[in-house]
N, C-alpha and C positions, 0 to 999 in steps of 0.2 A: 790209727795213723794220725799225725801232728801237720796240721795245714794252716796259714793266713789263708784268711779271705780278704776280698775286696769288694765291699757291699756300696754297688751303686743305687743312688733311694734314700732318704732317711723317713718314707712312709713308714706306713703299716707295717707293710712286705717288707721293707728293708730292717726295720726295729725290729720284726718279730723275729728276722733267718739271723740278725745276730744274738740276740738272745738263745735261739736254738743252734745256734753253730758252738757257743760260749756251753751251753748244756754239754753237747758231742765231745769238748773238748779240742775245740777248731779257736785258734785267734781270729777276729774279726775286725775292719774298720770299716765303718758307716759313711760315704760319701755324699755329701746333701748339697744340690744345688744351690738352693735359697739359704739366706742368712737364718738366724734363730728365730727373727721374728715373722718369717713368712709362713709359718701354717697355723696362723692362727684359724682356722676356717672353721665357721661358725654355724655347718648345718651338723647332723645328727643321723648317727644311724642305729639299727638293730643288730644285736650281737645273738644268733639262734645259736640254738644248743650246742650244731657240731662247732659253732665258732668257741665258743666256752668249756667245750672240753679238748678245743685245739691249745686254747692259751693254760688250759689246767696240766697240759703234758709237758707246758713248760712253766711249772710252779706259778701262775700269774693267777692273781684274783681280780679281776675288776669290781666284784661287791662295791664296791667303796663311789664307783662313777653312778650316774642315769638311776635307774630305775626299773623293775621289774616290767616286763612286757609281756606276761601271759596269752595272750589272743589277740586277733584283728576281725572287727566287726565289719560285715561290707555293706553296707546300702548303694540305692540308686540317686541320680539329682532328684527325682520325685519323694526321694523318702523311701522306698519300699525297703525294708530289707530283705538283702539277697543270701545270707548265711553268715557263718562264724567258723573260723581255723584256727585250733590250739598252736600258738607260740611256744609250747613247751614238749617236753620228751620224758614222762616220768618226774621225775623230780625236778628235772633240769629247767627252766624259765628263762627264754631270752629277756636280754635286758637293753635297754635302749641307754646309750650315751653320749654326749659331743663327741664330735670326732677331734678337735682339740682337746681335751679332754685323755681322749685315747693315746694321741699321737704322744702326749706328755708322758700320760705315767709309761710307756714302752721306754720312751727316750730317758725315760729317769731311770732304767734299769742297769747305773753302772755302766754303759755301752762309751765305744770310741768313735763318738761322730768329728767330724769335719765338713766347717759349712764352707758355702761358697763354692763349692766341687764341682762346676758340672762337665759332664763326662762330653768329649770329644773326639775320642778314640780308642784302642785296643787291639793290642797286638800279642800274639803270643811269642814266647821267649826260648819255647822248649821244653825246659822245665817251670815254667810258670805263665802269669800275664802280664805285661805291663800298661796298665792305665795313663790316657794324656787327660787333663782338662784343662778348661776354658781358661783359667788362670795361669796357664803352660808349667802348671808344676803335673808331678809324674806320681805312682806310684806301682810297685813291682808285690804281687801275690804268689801264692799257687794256685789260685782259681780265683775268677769273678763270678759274680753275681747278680746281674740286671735285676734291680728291683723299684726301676723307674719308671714305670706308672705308663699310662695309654699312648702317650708319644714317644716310646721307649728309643734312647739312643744305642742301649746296647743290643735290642732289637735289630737294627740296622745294620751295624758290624758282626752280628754273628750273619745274619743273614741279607746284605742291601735288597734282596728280591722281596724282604719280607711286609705280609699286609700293612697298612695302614687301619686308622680308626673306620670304623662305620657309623654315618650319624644315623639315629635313631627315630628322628622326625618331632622328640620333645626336648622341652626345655624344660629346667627347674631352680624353682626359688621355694621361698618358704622363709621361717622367720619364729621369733619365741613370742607370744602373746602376753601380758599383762591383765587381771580385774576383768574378764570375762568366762562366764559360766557356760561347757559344755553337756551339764547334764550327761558326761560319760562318767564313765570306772575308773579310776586313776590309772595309770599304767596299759589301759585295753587298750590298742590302734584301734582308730576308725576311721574307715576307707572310704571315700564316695565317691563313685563314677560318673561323674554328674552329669548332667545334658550336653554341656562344652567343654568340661574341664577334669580330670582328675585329682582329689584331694583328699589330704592323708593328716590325721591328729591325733594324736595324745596328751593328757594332760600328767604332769607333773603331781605329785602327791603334795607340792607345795604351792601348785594353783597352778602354775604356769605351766602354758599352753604349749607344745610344740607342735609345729605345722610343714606341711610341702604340698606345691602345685607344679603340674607339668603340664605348663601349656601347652599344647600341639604347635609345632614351626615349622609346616612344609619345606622353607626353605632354607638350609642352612646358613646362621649368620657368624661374619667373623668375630673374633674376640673384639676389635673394636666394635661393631655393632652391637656388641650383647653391653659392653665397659659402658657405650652409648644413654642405655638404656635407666632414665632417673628412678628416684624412690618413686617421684609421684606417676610418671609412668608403669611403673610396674601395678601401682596401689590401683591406679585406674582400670590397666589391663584385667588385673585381677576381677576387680569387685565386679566388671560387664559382665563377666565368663560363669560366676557363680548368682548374678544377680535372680536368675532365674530356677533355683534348685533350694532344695529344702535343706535344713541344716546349718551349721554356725557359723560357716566360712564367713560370710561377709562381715557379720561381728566381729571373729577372730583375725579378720587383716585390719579393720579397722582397728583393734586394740595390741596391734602391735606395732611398736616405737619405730625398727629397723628392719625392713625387707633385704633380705642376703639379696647381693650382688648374683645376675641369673648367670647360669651355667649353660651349655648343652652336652644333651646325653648320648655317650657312643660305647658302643662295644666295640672286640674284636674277634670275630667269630673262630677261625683258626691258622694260628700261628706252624705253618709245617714246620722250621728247624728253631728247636727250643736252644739246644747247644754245640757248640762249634771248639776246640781248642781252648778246652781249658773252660772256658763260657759257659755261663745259661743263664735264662731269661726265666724268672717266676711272677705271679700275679697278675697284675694289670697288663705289666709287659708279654707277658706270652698268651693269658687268654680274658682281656676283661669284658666283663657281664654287668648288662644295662640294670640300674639300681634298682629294679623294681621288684626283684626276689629279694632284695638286702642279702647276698651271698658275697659280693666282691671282697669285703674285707674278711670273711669267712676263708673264704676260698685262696689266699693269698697266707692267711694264719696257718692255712692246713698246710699249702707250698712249703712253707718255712719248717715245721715241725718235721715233713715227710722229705725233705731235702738235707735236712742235718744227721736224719736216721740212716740214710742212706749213704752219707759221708762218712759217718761212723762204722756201717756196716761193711762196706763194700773193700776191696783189695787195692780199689785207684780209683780216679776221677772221675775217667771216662767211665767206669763199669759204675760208679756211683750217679751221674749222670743218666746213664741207659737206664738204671734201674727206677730212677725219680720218672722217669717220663712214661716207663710201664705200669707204675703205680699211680701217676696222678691223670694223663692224659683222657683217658675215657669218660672221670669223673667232669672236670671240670667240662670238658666241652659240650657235656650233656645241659651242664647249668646253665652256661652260656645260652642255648637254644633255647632252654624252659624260660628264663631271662627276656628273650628277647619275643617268644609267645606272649608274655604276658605283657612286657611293654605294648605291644603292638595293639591289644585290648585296649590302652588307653587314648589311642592316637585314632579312633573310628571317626567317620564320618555322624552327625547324630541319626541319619537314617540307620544306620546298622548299628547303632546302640542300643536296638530294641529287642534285636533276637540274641545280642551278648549279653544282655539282663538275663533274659530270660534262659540261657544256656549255663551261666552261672548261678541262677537262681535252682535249676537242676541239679546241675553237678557240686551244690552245694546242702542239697536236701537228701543226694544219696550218699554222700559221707558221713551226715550224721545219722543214717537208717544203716549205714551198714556198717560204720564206726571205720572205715578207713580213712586217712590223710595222702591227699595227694601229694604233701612237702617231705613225708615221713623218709619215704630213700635220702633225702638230701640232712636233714635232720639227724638220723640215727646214725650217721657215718660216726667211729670212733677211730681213735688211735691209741699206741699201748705204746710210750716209750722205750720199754722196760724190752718190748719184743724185737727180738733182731726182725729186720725184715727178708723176705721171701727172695732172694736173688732170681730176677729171670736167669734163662739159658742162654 
């Protein structure tokens, strides 16, 4: 069956469900709030395996971005090391790369974006939806598609009852280093939990450094207090928080030029009504997960792929709908939860960062004695284009 969409987002989630709508056979248009030059955003994430056979179901190679990211090494701010977890799945090796980087080669795939878009309303028609935004121009589909990120607008019009963000209690910045030796494995993540701080590096096969810190923020600050916040304040902040813990941070902030502008980090645990008339909300907008699994942009690639299948597969919207949320619902909010466990390790008090050593130093010595992975469910999720999928009853 032949449908327009109307893809509100021109993220991830929104590039990838056009891309996977365009596979199905769906027309698609990209609505992007921000002009062309506003994502440029300059931190980095990891792409695991099920995110890399999510974008393989829709002919996409990323080879060509980042870098191979086999494993993450964890120590303690003492040094100790706590264990090691394969970043990979058989042959499969997540790869780390800009997320500008990303947003481009998607947006370069041929797609119909339209900036300046941002969405203000939504009403259905009957036989379709018709879109308002901010610029009071209109647009009329046979379905929308919320794929506008943690403060979702269309969140709100399918459901005004629906949650808001949850802050997390960390902040993050981070930044690309220059002319400083990690003594790691090119491409290996290393993690360190430090005394005060959590910090996360890998280096570049061409020297450079990539980095992230999440400081702890008990209290939530607004966008201008975070906008507030200088280079050299951050440089400051930073270098006290790691001054006391083993390992290259305080090198590696010192040797890098640009501290990213800090963010804070939120999920949203669960979203009850994903879609309404015609509507649905995927990724960010219906369930996002605090970065500390690197599954968000995973998780939103898989939205895209397992919502175009189902547009394809199913009789009508609604029952293609029904079917996307029997299919993805249990997954994601499970990650969300794992997500937001393991954030919560990083935000301890340092008294109690001594029995979370020692509890991951555990549960990191019987994985490798009994060769299990704890990431492995989340990991070995596949998808098969080619397979209609399963219609509930």
């Amino acid at each position: 069956m032949t449908y327009t969409a109307l893809v509100v987002g021109g993220g991830i989630a929104g590039t990838a469900s056009a891309v996977a709508l365009r596979k199905a056979g769906i027309d698609a248009v990209v609505y992007e709030a921000y002009d062309r030059t506003a994502d440029k955003a300059g931190a980095f994430l990891t792409l695991a395996p099920n995110a890399l056979d999510a974008l393989r179901a829709l002919d996409l190679d990323v080879g060509g971005l980042g870098f191979d990211t086999p494993g993450i090494t964890i120590t303690s701010g003492s040094g100790r090391r706590l264990g090691e977890l394969a970043y990979r799945l058989g042959d499969v090796v997540s790869r780390t790369v800009k997320r500008a980087d990303l947003y481009r080669y998607l947006r370069d795939q041929d797609l119909h974006l339209e900036y300046g878009k941002r969405l203000t309303g939504a009403v259905a028609t009957g036989d379709g939806v018709r879109a308002t935004f901010s610029d009071g121009s209109t647009a009329e589909g046979d379905l929308l598609i919320g794929a506008d990120g943690l403060r979702s607008a269309t969140r709100r019009v399918i459901d005004p009852a629906a949650p808001g963000t949850r802050y997390t209690g960390l902040l993050n910045t981070g930044g690309y280093a220059r002319g400083v030796a990690t003594g790691s494995e090119p491409g290996m993540m290393q993690a360190v939990f430090g005394k005060r701080c959590f910090f996360v590096y890998t280096a570049h096969p061409d020297g450079e450094v990539w980095w992230a810190a999440n400081p702890a923020q008990a209290t939530e600050l607004t966008p201008a207090e975070m906008a507030a916040i200088s280079q050299q304040e951050w440089r400051t902040r930073l270098s006290d928080l790691f001054r006391h813990d083993h390992g290259p941070a305080l090198d590696i902030i010192a040797a890098t030029g640009e501290i990213f502008a800090g963010w804070s980090s939120y999920d949203v645990p669960r979203v009850p009504v994903w879609h309404r008339d015609r509507m649905i909300v995927i990724g960010d907008a219906a369930h996002a997960t605090a970065p500390s699994i690197g599954q968000g942009a995973a998780m939103a690639i898989e939205d895209a792929v397992v919502l175009a299948k189902c547009l394809r597969d199913s009789p009508g919207i609604e029952a293609a709908f029904r079917a996307y949320e029997v299919l993805r619902r249990g997954r994601v909010e499970r990650v969300v939860a794992q997500g937001n466990r393991t954030g919560g390790w990083k935000a301890l008090s340092p008294l109690a960062r001594v029995p979370r050593d020692l509890i991951m130093s555990l549960a990191m010595k019987h994985a490798a004695r009994t060769g299990t992975d704890p990431s492995r469910w989340i990991y070995e999720h596949r998808i098969d284009w080619d397979r209609p999928i399963a219609l509930p009853a």
